[in-house]
C-alpha positions, 0 to 999 in steps of 0.5 A: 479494531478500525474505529481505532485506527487514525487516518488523514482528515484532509490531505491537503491541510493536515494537522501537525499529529498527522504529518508526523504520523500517517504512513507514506506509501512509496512504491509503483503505481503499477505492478505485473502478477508473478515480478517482485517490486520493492515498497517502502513505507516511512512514517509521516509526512515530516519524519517521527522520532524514534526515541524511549519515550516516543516511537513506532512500534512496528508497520504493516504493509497489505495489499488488496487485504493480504498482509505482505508483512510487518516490521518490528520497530522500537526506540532503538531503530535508526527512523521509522521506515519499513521496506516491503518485497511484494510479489502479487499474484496472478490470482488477485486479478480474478479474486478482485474481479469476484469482489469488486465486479458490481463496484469497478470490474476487472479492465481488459484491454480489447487490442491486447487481451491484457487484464488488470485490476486496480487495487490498493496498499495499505499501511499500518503504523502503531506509535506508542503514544498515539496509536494506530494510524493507516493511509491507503495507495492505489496500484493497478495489478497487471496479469502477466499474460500479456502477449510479448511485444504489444502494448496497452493504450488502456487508461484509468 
């Protein structure tokens, strides 16, 4: 399924399809395990139609490959947009640090003992006409164990 999937060329000249058919990821750059953040994805750079002929179908939203969801779309929708609740939990940390240890690792912050992973969302829009298309965003996933009042200084 993903050698059928469309994804941005070069994203700083893309192509008049793929500006107005790439998800755009909105949402926080940086989230804690155990709180709700809200994530919105609205199709293409210059907003798609949504008419008989022409639409999105429907948008699926994952996080570090978890689905968080899927949006049913259709002609009828007023634009193509979707809005996410994501929840991440505590145990992305210590699975991505199994995943990725060889890659990347898991980020613990020496002065406060906070652990971290950077991750990604990634969104997926089917278009009736031009079929699926994907675009990817990098988020860091905090553990909620944090000590209370301490900050920190950690940098990607």
């Amino acid at each position: 399924m993903t050698d059928n999937i469309n994804r941005l060329k070069d994203k700083d000249n893309p192509t008049e399809t793929e500006k107005k058919h790439i998800p755009v990821i909105e949402g926080p750059s940086m989230m804690t395990a155990g709180g709700t953040y809200e994530v919105t994805v609205s199709v293409g750079i210059e907003p798609h139609v949504m008419e008989e002929n022409h639409y999105i179908e429907w948008i699926d939203l994952y996080l570090a490959d978890q689905k968080i969801g899927r949006v049913e779309l259709g002609p009828s929708a007023e634009k193509a947009e979707a809005t996410f609740n994501v929840t991440p939990h505590e145990e992305l940390i210590g699975e991505k640090e199994f995943e990725v240890c060889h890659i990347r690792g898991v980020n613990v912050c020496g002065d406060c003992g906070l652990t971290s992973v950077i991750t990604d969302f990634k969104a997926i829009e089917s278009c009736n006409v031009h079929g699926l298309w994907e675009s990817s965003m990098e988020v860091e996933v905090m553990s909620s164990k944090q000590k209370p009042g301490k900050k920190c200084s950690w940098k990607a």
